[in-house]
C-alpha positions in Angstrom: -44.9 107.1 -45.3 -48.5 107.9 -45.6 -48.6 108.7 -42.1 -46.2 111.4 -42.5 -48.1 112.8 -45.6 -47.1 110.6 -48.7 -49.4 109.4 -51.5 -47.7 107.5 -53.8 -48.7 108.8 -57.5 -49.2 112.6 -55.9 -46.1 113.2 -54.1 -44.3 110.3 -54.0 -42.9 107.5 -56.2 -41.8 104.1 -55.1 -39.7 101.8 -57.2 -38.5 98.6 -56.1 -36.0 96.2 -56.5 -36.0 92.6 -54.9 -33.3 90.2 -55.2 -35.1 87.2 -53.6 -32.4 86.2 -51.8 -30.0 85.7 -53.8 -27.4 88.5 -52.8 -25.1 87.9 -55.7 -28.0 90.1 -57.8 -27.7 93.1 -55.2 -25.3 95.0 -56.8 -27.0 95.2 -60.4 -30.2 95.8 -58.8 -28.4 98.5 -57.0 -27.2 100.3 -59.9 -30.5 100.1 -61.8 -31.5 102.2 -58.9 -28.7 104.7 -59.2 -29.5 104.7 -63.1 -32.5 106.0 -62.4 -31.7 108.9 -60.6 -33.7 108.4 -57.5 -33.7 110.3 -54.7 -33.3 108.3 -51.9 -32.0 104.4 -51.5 -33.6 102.2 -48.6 -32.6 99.3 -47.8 -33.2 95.9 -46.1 -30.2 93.7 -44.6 -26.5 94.6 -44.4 -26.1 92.9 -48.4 -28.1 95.4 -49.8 -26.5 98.0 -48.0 -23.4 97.6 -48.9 -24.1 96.8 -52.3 -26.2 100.9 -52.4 -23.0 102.0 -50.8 -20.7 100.2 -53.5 -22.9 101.9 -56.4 -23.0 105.4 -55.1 -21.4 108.1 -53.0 -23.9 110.7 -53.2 -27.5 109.5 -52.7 -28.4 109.2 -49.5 -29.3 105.7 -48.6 -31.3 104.7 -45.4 -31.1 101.1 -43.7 -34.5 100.4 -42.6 -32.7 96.4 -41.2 -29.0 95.2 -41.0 -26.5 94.1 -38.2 -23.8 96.1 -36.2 -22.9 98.7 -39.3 -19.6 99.4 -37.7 -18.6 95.6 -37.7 -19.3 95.2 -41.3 -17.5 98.3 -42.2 -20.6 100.1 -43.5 -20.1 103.6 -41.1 -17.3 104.8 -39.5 -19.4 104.8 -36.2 -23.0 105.4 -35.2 -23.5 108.7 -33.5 -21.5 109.7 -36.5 -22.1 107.6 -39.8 -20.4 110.1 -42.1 -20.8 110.1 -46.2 -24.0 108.8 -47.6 -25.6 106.4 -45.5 -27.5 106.2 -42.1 -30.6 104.5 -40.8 -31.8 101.8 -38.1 -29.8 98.5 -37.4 -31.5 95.7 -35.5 -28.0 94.6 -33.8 -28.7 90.8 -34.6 -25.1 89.8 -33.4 -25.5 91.7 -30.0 -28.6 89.5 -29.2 -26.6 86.5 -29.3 -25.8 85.6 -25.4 -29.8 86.8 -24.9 -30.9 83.8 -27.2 -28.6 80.8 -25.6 -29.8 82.0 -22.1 -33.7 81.5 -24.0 -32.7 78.0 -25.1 -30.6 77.2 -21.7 -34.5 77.9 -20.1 -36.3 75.7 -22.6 -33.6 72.9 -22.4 -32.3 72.5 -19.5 -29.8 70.0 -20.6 -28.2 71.8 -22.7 -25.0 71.4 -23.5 -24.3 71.4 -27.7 -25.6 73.5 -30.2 -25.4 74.4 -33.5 -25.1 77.9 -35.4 -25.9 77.9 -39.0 -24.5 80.4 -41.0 -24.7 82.1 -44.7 -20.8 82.6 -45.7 -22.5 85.4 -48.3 -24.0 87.4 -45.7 -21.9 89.7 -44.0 -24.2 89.8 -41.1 -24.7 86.1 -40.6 -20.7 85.5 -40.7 -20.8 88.4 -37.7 -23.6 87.1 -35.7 -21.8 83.8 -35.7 -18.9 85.7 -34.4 -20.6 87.1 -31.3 -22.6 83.6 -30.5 -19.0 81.8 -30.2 -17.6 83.7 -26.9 -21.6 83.6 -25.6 -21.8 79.8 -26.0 -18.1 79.6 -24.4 -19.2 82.1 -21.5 -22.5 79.3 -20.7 -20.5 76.6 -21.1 -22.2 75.4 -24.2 -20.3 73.7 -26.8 -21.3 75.1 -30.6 -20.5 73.7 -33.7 -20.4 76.4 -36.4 -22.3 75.0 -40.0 -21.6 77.0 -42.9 -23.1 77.0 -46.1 -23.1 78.6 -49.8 -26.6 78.6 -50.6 -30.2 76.6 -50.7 -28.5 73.2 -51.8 -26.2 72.8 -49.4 -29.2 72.8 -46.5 -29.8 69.4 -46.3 -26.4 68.4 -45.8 -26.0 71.0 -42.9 -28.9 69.4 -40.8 -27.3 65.5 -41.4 -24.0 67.1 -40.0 -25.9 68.6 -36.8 -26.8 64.6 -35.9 -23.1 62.9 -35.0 -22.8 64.3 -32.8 -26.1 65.5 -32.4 -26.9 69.2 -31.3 -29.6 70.2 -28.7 -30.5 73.1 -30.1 -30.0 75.1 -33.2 -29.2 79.0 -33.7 -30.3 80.1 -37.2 -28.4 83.4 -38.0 -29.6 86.4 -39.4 -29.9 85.6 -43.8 -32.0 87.1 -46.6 -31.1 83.2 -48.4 -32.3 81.6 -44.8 -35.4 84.3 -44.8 -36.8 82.7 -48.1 -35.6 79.5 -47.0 -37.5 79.6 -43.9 -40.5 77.2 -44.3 -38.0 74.8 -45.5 -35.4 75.3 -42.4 -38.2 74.4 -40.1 -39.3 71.7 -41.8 -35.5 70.3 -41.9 -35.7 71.1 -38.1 -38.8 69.3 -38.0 -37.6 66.1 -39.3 -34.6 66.1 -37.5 -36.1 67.2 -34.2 -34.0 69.9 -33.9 -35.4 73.1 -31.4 -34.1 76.3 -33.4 -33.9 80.0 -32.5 -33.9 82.6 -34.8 -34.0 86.5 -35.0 -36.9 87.4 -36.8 -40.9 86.5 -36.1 -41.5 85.0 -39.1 -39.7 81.9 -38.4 -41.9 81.5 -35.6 -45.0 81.5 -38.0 -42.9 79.0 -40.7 -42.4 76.2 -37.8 -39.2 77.5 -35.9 -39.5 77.1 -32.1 -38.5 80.6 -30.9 -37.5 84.2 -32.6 -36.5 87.2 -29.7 -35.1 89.9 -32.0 -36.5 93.8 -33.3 -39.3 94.1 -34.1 -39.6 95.0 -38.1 -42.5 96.8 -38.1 -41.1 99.3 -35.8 -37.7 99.4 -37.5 -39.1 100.5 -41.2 -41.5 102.9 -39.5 -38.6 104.7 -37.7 -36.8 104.4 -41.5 -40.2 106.0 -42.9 -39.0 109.0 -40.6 -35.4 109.2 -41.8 -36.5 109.5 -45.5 -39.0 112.2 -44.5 -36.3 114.2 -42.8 -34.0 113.5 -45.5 -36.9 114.6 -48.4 -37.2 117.8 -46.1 -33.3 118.8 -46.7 -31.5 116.5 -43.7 -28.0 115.5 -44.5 -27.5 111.6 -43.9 -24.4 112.0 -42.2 -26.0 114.4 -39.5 -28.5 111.8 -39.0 -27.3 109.4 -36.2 -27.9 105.5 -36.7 -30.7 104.4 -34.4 -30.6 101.5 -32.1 -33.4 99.2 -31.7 -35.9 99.9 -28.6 -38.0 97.1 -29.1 -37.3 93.7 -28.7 -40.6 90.6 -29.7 -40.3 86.9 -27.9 -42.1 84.5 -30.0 -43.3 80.7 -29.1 -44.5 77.9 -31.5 -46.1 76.2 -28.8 -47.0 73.7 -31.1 -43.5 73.1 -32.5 -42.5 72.5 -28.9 -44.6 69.9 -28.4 -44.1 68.2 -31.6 -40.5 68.0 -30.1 -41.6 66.7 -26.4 -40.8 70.1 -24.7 -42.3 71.6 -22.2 -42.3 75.2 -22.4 -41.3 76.8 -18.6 -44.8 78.9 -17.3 -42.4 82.0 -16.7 -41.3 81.8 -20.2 -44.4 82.0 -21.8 -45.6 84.6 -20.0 -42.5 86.6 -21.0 -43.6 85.9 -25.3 -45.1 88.6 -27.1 -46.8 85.8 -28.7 -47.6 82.1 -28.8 -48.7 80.1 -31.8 -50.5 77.3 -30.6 
């Protein structure tokens, strides 16, 4: 935002609302924000979206992250959103045949995996959806783990051992996000190789993340509220795609595990942690 001319305290306010994961507090925190009157909502995650779009009908509210909007019944489509919301998705779900293919070149043996999914996150119950016909389409046999929350963690990893799965797919989760040190120490202990969307998995312990890049995402969101500030109509606003894509390596966590990471692969990662 400062980059396109905003200081906070001179002609801009922020005021923000976290939920820390817990998306059962999204709609309250949602409707503080309404209460206040501001002027525009942004959000991070398909939760917080569609708690903005339960609270209000009228300010505009831009997704900065979130899966396949359509999907999750968030916009009617995304050349044309229509009513009060509009913004960049990171199409998590879509990425989903793209990560097996990533695990099929690490493991070569491949042949069972895990998916582990939030059943509170609208996005993570999605994602899930599209990694079913991609394992089918490799052959792959998946076992779908779902859980309620933190507690139930532990027991989702024992379940992954009989029989035991070659790899692990972490789905997209503001609960798993906070929970991520703690996932890839579960993974760790288990010897478990996961892949996950976002980088910062990568820098907690997990093996690999190939998704959108964040940094980019909020910076084209930083654009939507300035064209929105300057009189834009969400709905004339089409929902962006993601352009780029970040492969990340723990080199490290690989060999903790015994793999050997293919040459061609790591020269295809934005980055490895060594």
């Amino acid at each position: 935002m400062r980059e396109l001319g905003y200081v906070e305290g001179d002609n801009i306010a922020f005021v923000q609302r976290w939920a820390d994961g817990n998306a059962d507090r999204l709609p309250a925190l949602a409707a503080e924000l309404v209460e206040m009157k501001v002027d525009i909502i942004t959000t991070a995650g398909t939760p917080s979206a569609q708690a903005a779009m339960q609270a209000t009908s009228t300010i505009p509210i831009i997704m900065a992250t979130g899966n396949d909007p359509v999907g999750v019944g968030i916009a009617s489509s995304l050349s044309r959103p229509t009513g009060n919301i509009t913004g960049v998705v990171t199409l998590v779900s879509e990425l989903a045949p793209k990560r097996l293919g990533l695990l099929q070149e690490l493991i070569p043996h491949l042949t069972r995996i895990a998916t582990l999914v939030d059943l509170g996150n609208a996005s993570s119950v999605l994602a899930e959806h599209e990694t079913e016909p991609a394992a089918k389409t490799l052959g792959i046999s998946l076992q779908v783990v779902n859980v309620h929350g933190p507690k139930e963690l532990e027991s989702a990893f024992r379940s992954m051992l009989e029989p035991r799965v070659d790899a692990l797919v972490i789905q997209v989760s503001a609960m798993f996000f906070g929970e991520r040190t703690r996932l890839a120490e579960l993974a760790a202990k288990e010897r478990i190789p996961t892949i996950v969307s976002e980088r910062a998995y990568a820098e907690a312990g997990c093996l690999i993340t190939y998704g959108a890049g964040f940094a980019d995402t909020f910076s084209r969101a930083a654009e939507y509220v300035d064209k929105i500030l300057k009189g834009a109509k969400p709905a004339d606003l089409p929902i962006e795609q993601p352009t780029k894509f970040e492969l990340m390596i723990n080199l490290k966590t690989a060999k903790a595990l015994g793999l050997t990471v293919p040459p061609a692969l790591l020269a295809r990662a934005d980055e490895v942690i060594e």
